[in-house]
C-alpha positions in Angstrom: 0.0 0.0 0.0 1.6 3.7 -1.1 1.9 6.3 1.3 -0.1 9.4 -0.5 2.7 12.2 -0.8 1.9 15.3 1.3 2.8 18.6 0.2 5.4 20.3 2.9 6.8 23.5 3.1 10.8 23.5 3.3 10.9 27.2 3.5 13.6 28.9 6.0 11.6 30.7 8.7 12.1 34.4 8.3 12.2 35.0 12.0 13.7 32.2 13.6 15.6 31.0 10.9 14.5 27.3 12.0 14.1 25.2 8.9 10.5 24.1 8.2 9.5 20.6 6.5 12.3 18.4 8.6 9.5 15.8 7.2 10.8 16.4 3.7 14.4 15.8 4.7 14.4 12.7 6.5 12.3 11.1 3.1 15.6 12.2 1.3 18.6 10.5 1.0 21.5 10.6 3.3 23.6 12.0 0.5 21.1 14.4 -0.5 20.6 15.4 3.2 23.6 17.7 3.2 22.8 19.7 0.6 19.6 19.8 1.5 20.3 21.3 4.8 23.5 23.5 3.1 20.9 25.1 0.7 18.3 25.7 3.5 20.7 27.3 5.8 22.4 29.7 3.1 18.7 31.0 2.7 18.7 31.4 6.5 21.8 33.6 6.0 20.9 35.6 2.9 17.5 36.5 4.7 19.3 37.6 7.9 22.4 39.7 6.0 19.2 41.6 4.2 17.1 42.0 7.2 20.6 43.8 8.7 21.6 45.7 5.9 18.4 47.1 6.3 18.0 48.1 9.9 21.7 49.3 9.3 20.9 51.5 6.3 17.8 52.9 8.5 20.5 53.4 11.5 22.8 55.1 9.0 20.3 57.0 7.5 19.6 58.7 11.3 22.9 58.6 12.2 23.4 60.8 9.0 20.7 63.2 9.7 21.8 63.8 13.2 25.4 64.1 12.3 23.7 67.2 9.4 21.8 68.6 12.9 24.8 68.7 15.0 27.8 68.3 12.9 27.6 72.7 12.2 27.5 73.3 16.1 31.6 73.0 17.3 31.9 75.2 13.8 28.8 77.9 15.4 30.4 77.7 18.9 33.9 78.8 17.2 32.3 81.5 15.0 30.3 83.2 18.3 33.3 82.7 20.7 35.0 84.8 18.1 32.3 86.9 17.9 32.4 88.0 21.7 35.9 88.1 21.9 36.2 90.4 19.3 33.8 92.5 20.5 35.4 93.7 23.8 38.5 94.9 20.7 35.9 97.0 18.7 34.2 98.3 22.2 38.1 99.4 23.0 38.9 100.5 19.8 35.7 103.2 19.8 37.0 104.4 23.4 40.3 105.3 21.9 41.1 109.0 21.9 41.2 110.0 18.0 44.1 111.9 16.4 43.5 115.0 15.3 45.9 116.6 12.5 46.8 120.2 11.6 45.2 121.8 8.6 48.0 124.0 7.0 47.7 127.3 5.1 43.5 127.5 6.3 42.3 131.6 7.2 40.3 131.9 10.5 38.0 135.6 10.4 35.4 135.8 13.4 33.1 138.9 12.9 35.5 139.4 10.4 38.3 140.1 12.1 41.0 137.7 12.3 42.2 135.8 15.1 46.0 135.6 16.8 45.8 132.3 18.4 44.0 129.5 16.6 44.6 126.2 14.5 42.0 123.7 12.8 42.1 119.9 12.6 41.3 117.0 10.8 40.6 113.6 11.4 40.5 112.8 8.2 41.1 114.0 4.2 37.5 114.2 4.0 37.9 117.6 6.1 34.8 116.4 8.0 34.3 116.9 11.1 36.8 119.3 12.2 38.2 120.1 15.2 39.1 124.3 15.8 41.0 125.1 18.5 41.1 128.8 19.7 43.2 130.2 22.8 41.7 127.8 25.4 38.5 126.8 23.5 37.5 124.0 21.3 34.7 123.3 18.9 33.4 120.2 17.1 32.2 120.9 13.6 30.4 118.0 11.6 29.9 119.8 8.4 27.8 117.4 6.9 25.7 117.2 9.6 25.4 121.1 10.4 26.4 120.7 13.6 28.7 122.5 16.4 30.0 121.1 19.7 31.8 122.9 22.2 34.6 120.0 24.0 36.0 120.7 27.4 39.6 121.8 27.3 40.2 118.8 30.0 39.0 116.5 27.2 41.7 117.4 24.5 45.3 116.2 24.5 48.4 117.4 22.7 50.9 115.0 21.2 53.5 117.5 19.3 51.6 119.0 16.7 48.8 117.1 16.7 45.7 116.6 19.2 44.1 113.6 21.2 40.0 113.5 22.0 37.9 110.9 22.4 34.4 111.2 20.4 32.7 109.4 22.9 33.1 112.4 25.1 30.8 114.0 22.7 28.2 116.4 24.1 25.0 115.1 23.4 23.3 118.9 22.6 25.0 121.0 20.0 25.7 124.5 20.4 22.6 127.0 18.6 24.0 127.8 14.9 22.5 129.9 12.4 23.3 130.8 8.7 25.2 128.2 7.4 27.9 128.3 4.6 29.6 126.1 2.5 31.0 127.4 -0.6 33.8 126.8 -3.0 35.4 129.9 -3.8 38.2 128.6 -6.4 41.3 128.1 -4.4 39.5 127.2 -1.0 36.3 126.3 0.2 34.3 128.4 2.6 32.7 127.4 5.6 30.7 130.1 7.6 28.1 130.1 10.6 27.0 132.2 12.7 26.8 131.1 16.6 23.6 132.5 17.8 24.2 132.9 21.8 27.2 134.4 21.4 26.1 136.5 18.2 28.9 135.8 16.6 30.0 135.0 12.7 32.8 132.4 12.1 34.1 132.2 9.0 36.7 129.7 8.0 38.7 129.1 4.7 40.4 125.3 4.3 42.7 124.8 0.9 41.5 122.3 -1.7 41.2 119.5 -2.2 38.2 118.9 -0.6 35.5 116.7 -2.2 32.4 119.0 -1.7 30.0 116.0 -3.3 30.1 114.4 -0.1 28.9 117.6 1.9 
């Protein structure tokens, strides 16, 4: 009497990787059992290596986007640390008196007359602002800005030729100025005011060049 074949499965358990349908392999020859088993448990293998490669690609894949979160941080912390350091430099660097250079060959007239002891200054070729100094007394002029500032002599300090002030020392309310002037006149340009409480007319005459576009 046959034995009516049954159908059995000799797939390789994704999961366990146990091999299913043993049934199948003790009906098979002992010479055929080794391959049997050899083919069975390089599908175990294969399954498992794929089933890794993909929880590593996932782990790679946040590892990756973590490593784009953080990886610009050490490079921010640098940038900032810079940052602050540098900006105790630039806070010093504004506090620093200013140097103030003569103008030579300029004409000083106050209510038209002219005056014995005087000199202006520049900070820079621009010829704006500038610094006149006469006898004991000093005035601020921003020419651009229309603008006259009267600096305690305690605030100014003379290297050689030249004078020292700090711009942060700056008054914060401008003397009252009237009439306004600014004028080339060929060889020189012209800059007149007239300083209302003290009712009287400066006018002062600084050689070219002087880029009058920029006033």
């Amino acid at each position: 009497m046959r034995v009516p074949a049954t159908k059995l499965s000799s797939r390789a358990s994704p999961v366990s990787g146990r091999v299913e349908g043993s049934a199948v392999s003790l009906l098979l020859p002992v010479h055929h059992r080794f391959a049997y088993f050899a083919k069975t448990a390089l599908g175990c293998f294969v399954a498992q290596g794929a089933r890794d490669r993909g929880e590593g690609a996932r782990h790679n894949k946040r590892s990756r986007g973590a490593l784009g979160i953080f990886f610009p941080i050490p490079f921010l912390c640098i940038i900032t640390g810079a940052l602050l350091s540098a900006a105790p430099a630039v806070a010093a660097d504004k506090d620093k008196p200013v140097t103030w250079k003569p103008i030579t060959q300029a004409l000083l007239r106050v209510n038209d007359q002219p005056v014995k002891n005087w000199n202006v200054y520049e900070e820079n070729k621009k010829g704006d602002p500038l610094l006149l100094a006469m006898g004991d007394r000093y005035l601020l002029i921003q020419v651009h800005e229309r603008k006259i500032f009267e600096i305690a002599p305690a605030k100014i300090d003379h290297k050689g030729a030249e004078l020292l002030w700090d711009p942060a020392t700056l008054p914060a309310e401008p003397l009252a100025t009237t009439e306004w002037l600014i004028k080339d006149v060929g060889f020189a340009y012209r800059l007149g005011v007239r300083l209302v409480a003290e009712n009287r007319v400066v006018d002062l005459q600084l050689p070219h060049p002087m880029d009058l576009r920029y006033l």
